[in-house]
ZATILO-647434 format. One record per residue (C-alpha): residue in one letter; x, y, z; chain; residue number from 1. Coordinates in steps of 0.1 Angstrom, whole numbers. Example, Ala and Ser with C-alpha at 12.3 -4.5 7.8 and 13.67 -1.06 7.14 Angstrom:
BEGIN
+---------+-------+-------+-------+--------+-----+
| residuo |     x |     y |     z | cadena | num |
+---------+-------+-------+-------+--------+-----+
|       a |   123 |   -45 |    78 |      A |   1 |
|       s |   137 |   -11 |    71 |      A |   2 |
+---------+-------+-------+-------+--------+-----+
//
This chain:
BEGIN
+---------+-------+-------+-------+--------+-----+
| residuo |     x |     y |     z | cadena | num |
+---------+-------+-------+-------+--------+-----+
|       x |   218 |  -174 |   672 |      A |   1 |
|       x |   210 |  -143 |   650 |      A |   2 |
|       x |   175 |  -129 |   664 |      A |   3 |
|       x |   147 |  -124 |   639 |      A |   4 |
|       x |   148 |   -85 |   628 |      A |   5 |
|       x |   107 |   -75 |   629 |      A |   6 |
|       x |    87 |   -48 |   616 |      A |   7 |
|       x |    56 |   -40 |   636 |      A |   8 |
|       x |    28 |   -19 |   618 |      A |   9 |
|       x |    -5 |   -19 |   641 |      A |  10 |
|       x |   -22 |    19 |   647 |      A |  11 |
|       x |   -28 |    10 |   684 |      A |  12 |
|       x |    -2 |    20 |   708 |      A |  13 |
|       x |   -10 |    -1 |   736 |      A |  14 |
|       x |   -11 |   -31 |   715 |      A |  15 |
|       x |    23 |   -25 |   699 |      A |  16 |
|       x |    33 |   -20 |   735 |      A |  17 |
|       x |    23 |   -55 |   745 |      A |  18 |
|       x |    40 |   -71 |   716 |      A |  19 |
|       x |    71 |   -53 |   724 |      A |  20 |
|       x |    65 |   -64 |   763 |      A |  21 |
|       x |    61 |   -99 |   752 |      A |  22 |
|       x |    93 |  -100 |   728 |      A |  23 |
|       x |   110 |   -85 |   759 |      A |  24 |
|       x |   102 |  -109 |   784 |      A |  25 |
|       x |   121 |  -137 |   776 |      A |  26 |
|       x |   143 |  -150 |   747 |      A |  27 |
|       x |   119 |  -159 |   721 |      A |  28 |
|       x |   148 |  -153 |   694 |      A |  29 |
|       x |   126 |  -123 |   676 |      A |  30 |
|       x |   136 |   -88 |   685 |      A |  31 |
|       x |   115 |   -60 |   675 |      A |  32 |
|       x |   132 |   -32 |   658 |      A |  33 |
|       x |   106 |    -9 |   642 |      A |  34 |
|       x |    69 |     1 |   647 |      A |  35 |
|       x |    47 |    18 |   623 |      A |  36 |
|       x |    14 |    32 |   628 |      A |  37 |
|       x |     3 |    36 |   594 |      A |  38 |
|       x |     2 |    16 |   563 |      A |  39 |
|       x |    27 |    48 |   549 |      A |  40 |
|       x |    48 |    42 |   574 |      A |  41 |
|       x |    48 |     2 |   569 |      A |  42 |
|       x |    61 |    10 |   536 |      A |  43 |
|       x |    85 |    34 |   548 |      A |  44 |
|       x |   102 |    15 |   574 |      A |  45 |
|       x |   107 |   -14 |   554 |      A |  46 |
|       x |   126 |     3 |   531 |      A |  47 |
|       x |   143 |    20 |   556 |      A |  48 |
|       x |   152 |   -13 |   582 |      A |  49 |
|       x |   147 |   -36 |   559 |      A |  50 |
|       x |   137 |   -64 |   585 |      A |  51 |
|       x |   138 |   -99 |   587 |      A |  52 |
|       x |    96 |  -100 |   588 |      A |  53 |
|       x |    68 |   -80 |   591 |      A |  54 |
|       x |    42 |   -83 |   611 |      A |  55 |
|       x |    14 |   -62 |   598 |      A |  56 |
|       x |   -25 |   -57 |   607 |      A |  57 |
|       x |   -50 |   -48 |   582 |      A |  58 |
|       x |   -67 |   -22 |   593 |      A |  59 |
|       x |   -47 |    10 |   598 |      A |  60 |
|       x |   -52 |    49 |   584 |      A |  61 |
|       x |   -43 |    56 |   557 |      A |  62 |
|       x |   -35 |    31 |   525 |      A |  63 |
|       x |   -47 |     4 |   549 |      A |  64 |
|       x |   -24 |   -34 |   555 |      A |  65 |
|       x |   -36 |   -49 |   525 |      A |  66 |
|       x |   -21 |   -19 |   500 |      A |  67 |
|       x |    10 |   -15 |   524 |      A |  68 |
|       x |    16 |   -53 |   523 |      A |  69 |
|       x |    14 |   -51 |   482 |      A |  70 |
|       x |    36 |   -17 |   482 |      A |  71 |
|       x |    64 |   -36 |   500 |      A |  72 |
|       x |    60 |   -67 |   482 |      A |  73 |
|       x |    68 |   -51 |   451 |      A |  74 |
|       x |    97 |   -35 |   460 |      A |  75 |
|       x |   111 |   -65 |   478 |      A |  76 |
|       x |    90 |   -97 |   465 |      A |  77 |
|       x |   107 |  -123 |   492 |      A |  78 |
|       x |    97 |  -103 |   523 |      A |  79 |
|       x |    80 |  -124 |   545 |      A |  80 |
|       x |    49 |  -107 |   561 |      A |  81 |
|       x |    28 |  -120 |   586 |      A |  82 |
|       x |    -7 |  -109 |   591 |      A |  83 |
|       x |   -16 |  -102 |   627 |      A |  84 |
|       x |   -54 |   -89 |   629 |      A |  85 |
|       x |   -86 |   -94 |   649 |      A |  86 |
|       x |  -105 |  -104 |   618 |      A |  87 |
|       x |  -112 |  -142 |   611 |      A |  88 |
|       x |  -131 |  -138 |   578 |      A |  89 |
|       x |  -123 |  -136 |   537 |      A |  90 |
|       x |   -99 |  -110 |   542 |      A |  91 |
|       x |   -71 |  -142 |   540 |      A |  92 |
|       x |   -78 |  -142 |   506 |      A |  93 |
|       x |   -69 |  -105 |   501 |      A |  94 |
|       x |   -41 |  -106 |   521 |      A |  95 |
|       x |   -26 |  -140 |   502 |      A |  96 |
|       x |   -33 |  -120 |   470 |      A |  97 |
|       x |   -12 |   -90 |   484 |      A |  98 |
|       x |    18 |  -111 |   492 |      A |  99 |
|       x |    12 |  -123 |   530 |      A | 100 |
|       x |    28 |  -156 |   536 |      A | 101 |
|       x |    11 |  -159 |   570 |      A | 102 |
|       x |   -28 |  -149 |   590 |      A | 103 |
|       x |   -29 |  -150 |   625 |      A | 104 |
|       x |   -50 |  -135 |   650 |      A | 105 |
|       x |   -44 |  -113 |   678 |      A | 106 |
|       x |   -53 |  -133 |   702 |      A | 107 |
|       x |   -22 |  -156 |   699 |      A | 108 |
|       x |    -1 |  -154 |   726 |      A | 109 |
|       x |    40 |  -152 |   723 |      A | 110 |
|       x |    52 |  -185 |   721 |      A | 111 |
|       x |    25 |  -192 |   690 |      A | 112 |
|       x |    33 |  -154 |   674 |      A | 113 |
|       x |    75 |  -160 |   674 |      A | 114 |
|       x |    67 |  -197 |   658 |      A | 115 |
|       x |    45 |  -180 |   638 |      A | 116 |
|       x |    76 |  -154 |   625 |      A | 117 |
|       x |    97 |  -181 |   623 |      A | 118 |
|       x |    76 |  -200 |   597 |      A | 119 |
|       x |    78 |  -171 |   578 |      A | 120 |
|       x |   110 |  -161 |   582 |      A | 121 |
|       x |   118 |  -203 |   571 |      A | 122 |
|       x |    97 |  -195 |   542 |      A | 123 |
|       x |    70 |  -215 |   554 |      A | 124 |
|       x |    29 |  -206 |   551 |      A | 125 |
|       x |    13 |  -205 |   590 |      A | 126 |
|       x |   -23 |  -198 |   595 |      A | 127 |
|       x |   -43 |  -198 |   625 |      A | 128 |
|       x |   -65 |  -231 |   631 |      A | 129 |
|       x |   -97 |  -212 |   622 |      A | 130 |
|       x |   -82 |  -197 |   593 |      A | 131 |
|       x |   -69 |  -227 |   581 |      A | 132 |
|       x |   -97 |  -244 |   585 |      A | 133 |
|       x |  -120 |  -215 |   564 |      A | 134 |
|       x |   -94 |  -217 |   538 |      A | 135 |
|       x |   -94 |  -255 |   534 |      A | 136 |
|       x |  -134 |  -252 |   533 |      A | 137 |
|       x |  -133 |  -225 |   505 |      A | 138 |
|       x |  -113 |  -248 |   484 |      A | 139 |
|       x |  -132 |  -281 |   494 |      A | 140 |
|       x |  -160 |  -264 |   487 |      A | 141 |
|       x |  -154 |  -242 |   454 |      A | 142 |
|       x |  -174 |  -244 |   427 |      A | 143 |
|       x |  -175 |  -222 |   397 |      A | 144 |
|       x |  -154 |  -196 |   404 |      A | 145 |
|       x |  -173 |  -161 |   411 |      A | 146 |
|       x |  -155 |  -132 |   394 |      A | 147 |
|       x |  -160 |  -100 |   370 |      A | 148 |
|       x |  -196 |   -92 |   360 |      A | 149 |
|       x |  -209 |  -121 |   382 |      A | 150 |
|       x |  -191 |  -108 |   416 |      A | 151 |
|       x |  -208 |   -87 |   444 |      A | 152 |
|       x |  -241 |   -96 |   432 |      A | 153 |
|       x |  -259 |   -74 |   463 |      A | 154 |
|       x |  -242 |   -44 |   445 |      A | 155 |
|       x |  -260 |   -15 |   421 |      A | 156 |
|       x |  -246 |    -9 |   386 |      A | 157 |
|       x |  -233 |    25 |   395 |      A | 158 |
|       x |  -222 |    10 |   424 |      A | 159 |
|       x |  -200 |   -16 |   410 |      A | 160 |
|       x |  -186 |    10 |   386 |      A | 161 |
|       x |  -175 |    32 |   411 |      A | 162 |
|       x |  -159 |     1 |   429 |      A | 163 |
|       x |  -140 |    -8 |   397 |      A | 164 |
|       x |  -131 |    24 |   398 |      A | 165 |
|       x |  -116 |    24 |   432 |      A | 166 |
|       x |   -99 |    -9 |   427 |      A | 167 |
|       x |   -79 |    10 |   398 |      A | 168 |
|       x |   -68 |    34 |   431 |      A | 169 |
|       x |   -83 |    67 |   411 |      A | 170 |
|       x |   -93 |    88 |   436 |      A | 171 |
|       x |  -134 |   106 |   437 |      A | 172 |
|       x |  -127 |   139 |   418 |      A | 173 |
|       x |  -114 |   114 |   392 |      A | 174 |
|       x |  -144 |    89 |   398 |      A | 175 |
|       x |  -169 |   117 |   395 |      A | 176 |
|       x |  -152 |   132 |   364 |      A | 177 |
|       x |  -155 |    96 |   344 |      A | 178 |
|       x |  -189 |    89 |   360 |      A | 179 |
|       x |  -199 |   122 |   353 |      A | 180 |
|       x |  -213 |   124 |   390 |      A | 181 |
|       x |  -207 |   150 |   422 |      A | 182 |
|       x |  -179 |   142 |   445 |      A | 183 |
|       x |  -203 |   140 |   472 |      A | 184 |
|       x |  -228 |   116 |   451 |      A | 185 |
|       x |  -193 |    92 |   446 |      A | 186 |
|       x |  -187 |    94 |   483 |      A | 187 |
|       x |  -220 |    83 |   490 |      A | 188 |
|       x |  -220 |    53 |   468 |      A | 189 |
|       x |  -184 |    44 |   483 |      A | 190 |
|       x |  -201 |    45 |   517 |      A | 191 |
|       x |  -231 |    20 |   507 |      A | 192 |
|       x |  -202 |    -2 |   489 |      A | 193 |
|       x |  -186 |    -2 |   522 |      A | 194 |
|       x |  -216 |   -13 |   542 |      A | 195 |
|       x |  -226 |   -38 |   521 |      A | 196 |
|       x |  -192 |   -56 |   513 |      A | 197 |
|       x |  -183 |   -53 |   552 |      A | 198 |
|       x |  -150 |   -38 |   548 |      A | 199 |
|       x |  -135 |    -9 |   570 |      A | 200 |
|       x |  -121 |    13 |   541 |      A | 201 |
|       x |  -116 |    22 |   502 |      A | 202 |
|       x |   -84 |     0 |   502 |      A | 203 |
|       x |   -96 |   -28 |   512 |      A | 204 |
|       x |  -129 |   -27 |   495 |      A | 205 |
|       x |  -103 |   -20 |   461 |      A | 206 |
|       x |   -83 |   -53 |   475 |      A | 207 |
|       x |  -117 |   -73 |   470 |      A | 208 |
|       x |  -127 |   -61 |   442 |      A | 209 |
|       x |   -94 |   -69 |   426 |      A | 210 |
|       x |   -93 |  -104 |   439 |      A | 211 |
|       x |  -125 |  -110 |   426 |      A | 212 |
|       x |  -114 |  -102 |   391 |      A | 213 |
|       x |  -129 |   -67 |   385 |      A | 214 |
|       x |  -111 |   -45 |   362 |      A | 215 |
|       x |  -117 |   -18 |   335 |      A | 216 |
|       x |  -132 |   -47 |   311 |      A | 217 |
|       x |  -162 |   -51 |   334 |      A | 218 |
|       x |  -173 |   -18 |   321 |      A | 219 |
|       x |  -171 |   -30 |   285 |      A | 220 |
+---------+-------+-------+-------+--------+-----+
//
């Protein structure tokens, strides 16, 4: 039988070491044939290998997993990508919204991680138990749905425009220019939109703001 071609993008080294141990050690049916350090370099390997799967983690230099994942996806919508990261929070949603077709986290060990790239691969959805079971309360437990002016209520006005801004990927000279603010007045408001929405970077705090709807015509 055919082995799985996989893509692994994770920025640490001993980590993409242990994967690449674990694949090793026995025949799992999954072979590993590139590793990426960087969201960039996500997007440029898949082009380049085009692998089976990827198995991607979120937080990386750079654009980040969540743009990499949506950068690939649009260039090849039926990739399967796995998520693979240490965070068991809302950051399913983003990554769903960005194209993954799988969340699991790194504490899986080998025989869960190759079913979980074979589900994938099969074209199936594959979640770890906690994430599953956050996801299924979410739904169970939706109500009206929180999005546009009504999201990210802990958030100042200037602050949510500067965080529509970023989730139309414009970078600070151009924030400050439309704002009509200093560059170093946009990066401090980044940084407090970063603390208080708990993300690790601009991409991702762009990937929630975008999942929750905001846009140029909250400013209107």
């Amino acid at each position: 039988m055919t082995s799985i071609r996989v893509l692994l993008a994770d920025d640490h080294p001993f980590y993409r070491e242990g994967v690449r141990a674990m694949l090793a050690a026995g025949d799992h049916g999954v072979s590993l044939v590139a590793e990426a350090a960087s969201g960039e370099e996500a997007v440029e390997l898949a082009a380049r290998d085009e692998p089976d799967v990827i198995v991607m983690d979120l937080t990386m230099p750079g654009i980040g997993g969540l743009e990499a994942i949506r950068r690939i996806i649009e260039r090849a919508p039926r990739m399967p990508v796995l998520v693979l990261t240490m965070h068991d929070d809302d950051t399913v949603f983003a990554a769903l919204r960005a194209g993954a077709r799988g969340y699991l986290l790194k504490h899986a060990g080998v025989d869960e991680l190759t079913r979980a790239i074979t589900a994938v691969h099969n074209g199936e959805a594959i979640f770890s138990p906690s994430v599953a079971q956050r996801i299924s309360a979410h739904f169970a437990h939706a109500g009206p749905t929180t999005t546009g002016a009504a999201a990210f209520p802990e958030l100042t006005p200037r602050e949510r425009a500067v965080l529509i801004h970023l989730a139309d990927d414009l970078d600070t000279s151009t924030i400050a220019r439309r704002l009509r603010l200093s560059e170093k007045t946009v990066y401090n408001y980044v940084a407090n939109i970063l603390t208080k929405l708990r993300v690790r970077d601009r991409a991702e705090a762009a990937a929630r703001a975008r999942a929750a709807g905001l846009d140029d015509g909250t400013l209107r």
